[in-house]
C-alpha positions as MATLAB code, in Angstrom:
seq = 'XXXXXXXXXXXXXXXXXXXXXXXXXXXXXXXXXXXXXXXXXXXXXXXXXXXXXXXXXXXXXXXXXXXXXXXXXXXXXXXXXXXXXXXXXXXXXXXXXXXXXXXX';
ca = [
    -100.080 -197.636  -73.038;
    -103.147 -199.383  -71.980;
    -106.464 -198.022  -70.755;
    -108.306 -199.656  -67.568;
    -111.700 -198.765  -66.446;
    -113.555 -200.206  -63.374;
    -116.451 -199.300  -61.292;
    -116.965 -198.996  -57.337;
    -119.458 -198.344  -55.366;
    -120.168 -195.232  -53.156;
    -122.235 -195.567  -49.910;
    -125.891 -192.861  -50.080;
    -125.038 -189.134  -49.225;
    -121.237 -189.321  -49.556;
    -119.972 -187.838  -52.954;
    -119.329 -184.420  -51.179;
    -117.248 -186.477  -48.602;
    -115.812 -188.513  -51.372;
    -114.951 -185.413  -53.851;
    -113.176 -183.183  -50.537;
    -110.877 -186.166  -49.798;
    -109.643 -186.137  -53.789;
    -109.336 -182.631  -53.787;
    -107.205 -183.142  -51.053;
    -105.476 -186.517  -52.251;
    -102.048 -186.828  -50.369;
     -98.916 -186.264  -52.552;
     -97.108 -189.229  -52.096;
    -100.221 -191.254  -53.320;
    -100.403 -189.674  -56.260;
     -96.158 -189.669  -56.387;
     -96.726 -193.346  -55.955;
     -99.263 -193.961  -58.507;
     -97.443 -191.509  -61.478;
     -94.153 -193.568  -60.352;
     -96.273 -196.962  -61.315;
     -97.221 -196.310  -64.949;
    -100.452 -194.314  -63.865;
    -100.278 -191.110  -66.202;
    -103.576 -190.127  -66.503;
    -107.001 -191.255  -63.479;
    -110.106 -189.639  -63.779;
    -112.901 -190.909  -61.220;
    -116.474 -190.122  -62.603;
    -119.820 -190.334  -60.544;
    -123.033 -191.398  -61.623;
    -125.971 -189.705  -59.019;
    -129.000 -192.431  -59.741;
    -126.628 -195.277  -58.752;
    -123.815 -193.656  -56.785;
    -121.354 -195.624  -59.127;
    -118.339 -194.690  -58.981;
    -116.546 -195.066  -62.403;
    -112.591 -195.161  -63.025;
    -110.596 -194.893  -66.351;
    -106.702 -194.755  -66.168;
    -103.818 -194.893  -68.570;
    -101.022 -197.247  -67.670;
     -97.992 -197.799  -69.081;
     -96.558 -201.149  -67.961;
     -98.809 -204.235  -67.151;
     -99.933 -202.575  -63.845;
    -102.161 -199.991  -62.192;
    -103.676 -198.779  -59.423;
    -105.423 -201.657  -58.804;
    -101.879 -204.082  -58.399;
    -100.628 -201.386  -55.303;
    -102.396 -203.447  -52.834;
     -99.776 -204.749  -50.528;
     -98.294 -201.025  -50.382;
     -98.286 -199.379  -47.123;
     -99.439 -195.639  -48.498;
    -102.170 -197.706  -50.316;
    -103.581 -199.519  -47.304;
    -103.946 -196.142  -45.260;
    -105.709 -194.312  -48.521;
    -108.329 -197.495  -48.076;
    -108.909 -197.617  -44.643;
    -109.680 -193.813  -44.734;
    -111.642 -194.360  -47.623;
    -113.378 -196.918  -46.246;
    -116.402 -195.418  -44.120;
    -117.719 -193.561  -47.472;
    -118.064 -196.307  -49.825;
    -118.534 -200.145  -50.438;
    -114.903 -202.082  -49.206;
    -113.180 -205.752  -48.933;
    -112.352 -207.490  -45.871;
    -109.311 -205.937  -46.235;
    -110.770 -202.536  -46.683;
    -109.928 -202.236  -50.396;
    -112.600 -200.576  -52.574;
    -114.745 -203.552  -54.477;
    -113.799 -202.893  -57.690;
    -115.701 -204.642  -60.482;
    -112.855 -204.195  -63.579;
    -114.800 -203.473  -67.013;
    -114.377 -204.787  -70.455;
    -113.231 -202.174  -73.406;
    -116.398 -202.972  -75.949;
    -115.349 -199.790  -78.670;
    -112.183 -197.095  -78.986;
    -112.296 -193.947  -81.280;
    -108.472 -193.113  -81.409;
];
């Protein structure tokens, strides 16, 4: 099992918008991420900097971040996309983060 952490980027005013659309995520995103290793994605927000930061656990050399050419995937971003910082391609930018210390 491997841990992942990144950080994006939410745009001013949005966490309310961004926090209703989770609450609401669509089941066969969330099918599709637990059937690719994902067991465990929490998504915490940081209010000074609107940061947005992610931790998963993976099993498997993937994550969420390797789903990009999957069509459920491309629709989550491009509704995503008018609340937060995106890609050409609409994909959240997504800065991955290095694992300094672990307390197992």
């Amino acid at each position: 099992m491997q841990r992942v952490a990144f950080k994006m980027k939410l745009n001013k005013g949005q966490k309310e918008v961004y926090m209703k659309r989770h609450d609401e995520l669509w089941p066969e995103l969330s099918k599709l991420l637990k059937e690719n290793g994902v067991s465990e994605y929490s998504i915490f927000f940081d209010e000074e900097t609107s940061i947005l930061f992610a931790f998963q656990k993976v099993s498997g050399a993937g994550g969420s971040q390797d789903l990009s050419t999957n069509e459920v995937v491309k629709k989550w971003w491009n509704f995503m996309a008018d609340i937060m910082q995106v890609n050409a391609d609409n994909s959240p930018v997504s800065v991955p983060l290095e694992e300094v210390f672990y307390l197992p």
